[in-house]
C-alpha positions as CSV (number, residue, x, y, z in Angstrom):
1,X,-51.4,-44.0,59.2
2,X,-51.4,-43.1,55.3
3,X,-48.2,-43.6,52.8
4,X,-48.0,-41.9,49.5
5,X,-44.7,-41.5,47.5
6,X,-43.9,-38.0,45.4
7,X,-42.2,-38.0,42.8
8,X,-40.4,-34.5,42.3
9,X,-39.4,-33.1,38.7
10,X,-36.7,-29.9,39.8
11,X,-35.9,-26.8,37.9
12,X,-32.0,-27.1,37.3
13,X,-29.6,-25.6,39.6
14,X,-32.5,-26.2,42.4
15,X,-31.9,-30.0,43.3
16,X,-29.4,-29.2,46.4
17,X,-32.1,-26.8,48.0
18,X,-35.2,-28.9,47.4
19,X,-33.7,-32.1,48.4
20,X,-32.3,-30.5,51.9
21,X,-35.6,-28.5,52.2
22,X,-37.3,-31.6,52.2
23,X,-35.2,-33.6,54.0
24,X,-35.0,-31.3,57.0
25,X,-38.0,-28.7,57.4
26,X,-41.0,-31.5,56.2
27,X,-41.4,-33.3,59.3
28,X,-44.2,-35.6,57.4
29,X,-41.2,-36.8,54.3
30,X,-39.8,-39.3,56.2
31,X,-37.6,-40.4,52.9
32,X,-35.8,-38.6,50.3
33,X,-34.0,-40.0,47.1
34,X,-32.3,-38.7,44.7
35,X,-33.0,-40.1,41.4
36,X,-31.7,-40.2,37.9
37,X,-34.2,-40.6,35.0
38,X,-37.5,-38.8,34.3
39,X,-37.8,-37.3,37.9
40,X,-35.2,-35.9,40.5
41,X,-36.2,-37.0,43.8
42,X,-38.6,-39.5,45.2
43,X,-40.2,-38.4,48.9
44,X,-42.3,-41.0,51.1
45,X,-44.9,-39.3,53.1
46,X,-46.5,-40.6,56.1
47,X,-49.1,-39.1,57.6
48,X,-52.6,-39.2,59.7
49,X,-55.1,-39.8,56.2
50,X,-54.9,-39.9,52.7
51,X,-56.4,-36.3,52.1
52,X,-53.3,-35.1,54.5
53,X,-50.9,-36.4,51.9
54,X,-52.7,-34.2,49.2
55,X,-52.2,-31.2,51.6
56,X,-48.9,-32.1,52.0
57,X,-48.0,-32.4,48.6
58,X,-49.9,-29.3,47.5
59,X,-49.3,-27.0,50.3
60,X,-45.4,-28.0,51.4
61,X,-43.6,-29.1,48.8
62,X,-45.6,-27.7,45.7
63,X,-44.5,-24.4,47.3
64,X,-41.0,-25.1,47.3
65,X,-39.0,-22.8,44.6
66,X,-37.3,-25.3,41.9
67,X,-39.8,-27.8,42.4
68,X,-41.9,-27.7,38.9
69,X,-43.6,-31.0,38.5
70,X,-45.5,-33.5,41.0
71,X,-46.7,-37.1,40.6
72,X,-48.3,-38.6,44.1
73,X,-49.1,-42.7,44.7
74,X,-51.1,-43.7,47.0
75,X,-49.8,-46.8,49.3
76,X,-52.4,-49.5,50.2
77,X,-52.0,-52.8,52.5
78,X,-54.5,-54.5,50.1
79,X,-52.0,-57.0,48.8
80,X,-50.6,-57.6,52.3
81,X,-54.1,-58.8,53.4
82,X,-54.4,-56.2,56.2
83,X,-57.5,-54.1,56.5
């Protein structure tokens, strides 16, 4: 299993939409935060590999109308001392 985190700059008047459309029809977001600050919303994706995060993020929630800026990490168990 693969964990990234998006964070989500939105067009104004477009928060509401993006932030239901993700909380309801991406069954891979499993979280959805609003934020205040530099971006809107924060999204945890889980999913079967790191390249379908990428897909996810660039195919799903790219595509969303109001959402105009994207910034994916990457989760790793390094530190946990899993492997």
């Amino acid at each position: 299993m693969a964990t990234g985190f998006a964070l989500l700059s939105i067009s104004p008047l477009h928060e509401k939409e993006v932030f239901e459309t993700l909380d309801k029809k991406i069954e891979e977001v499993v979280e959805v935060h609003p934020l205040f600050g530099e971006y809107d919303i924060l999204v945890k994706i889980q999913c079967d590999s790191i390249d379908d995060i990428g897909n996810i993020v660039i195919r799903k929630i790219r595509a969303i109308k109001g959402v105009s800026d994207t910034k994916t990490l990457i989760s790793t168990r390094s530190l946990s001392g899993e492997m």
